[in-house]
N, C-alpha and C positions, 0 to 999 in steps of 0.2 A: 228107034233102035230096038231091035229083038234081041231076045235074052242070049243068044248065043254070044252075037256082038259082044252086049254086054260084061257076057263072061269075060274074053277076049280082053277087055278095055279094062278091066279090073283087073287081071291076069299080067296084063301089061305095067299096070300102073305097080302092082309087089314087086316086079321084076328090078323094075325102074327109081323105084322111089323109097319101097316098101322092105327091101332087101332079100325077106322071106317070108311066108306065109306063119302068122302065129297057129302053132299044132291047135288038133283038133277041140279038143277040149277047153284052149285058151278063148279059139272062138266061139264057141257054143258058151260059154260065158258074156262072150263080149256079146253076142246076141239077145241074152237074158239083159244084160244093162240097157240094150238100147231098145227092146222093147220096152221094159220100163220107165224110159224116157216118154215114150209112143203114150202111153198107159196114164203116166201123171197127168203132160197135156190135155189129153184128151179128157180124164176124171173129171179134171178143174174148171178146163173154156167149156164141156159141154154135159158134164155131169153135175152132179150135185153138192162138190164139195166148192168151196171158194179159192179164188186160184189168185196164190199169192203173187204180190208185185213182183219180184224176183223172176216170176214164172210169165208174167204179160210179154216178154220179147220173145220167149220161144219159138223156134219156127217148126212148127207139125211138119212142115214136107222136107226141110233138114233133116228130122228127127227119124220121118219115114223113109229116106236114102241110106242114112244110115243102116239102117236094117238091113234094106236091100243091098246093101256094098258085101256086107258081113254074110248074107244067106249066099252073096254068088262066090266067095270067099270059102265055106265051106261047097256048094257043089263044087269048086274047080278042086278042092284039094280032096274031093273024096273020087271026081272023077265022073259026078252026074251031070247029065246032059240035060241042061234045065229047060230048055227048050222045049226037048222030046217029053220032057215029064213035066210040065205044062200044058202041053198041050194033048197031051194024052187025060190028064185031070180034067181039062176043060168040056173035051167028048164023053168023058164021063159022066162029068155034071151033068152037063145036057141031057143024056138020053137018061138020066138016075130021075134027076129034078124039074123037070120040067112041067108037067102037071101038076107035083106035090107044090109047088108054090104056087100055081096057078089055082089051086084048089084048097087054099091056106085061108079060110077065116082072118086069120089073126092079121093077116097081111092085104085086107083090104077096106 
């Protein structure tokens, strides 16, 4: 599925299910939460702190959808074409980064 789809199929799914798009602000909130979600997991299973029992069923790639539902949530209600600016990011990186990591010390 490419991100436009995607849009689409989230776009559909407010319509249908969702009644209306929570305004902007509510999202960008609810973004901040579930990055944090992203955040704890991750600290716990692969960082330094100990990850409480409570915290063992987590599922990272739940946790990771989430975000993405909520970021294409905000492009549809702002009206970006994530697609196009994806993949505009992407040939950016490319021609920006390509050496510099190739030529990164710290990364090999």
């Amino acid at each position: 599925m490419n991100l436009k789809n995607a849009q689409q199929e989230v776009d559909n799914w407010i319509k249908n299910h969702g009644v209306r798009y929570f305004n902007e602000l509510t999202n960008m909130a609810q973004l901040t939460e579930e990055v944090g979600e992203v955040a704890r997991i991750i600290a716990r299973r692969y960082g330094e702190q100990s990850e409480k029992e409570s915290d063992k069923n987590k599922d990272l790639g739940e946790e990771l959808a989430d975000v993405v539902f909520v970021v294409l949530c905000l492009a549809n209600q702002t009206g970006v074409d994530l697609q196009a600016a994806f993949d505009k990011k992407m040939n950016l990186k490319t021609k920006r980064d390509h050496d510099r990591h190739h030529n990164n010390e710290k990364l090999k």
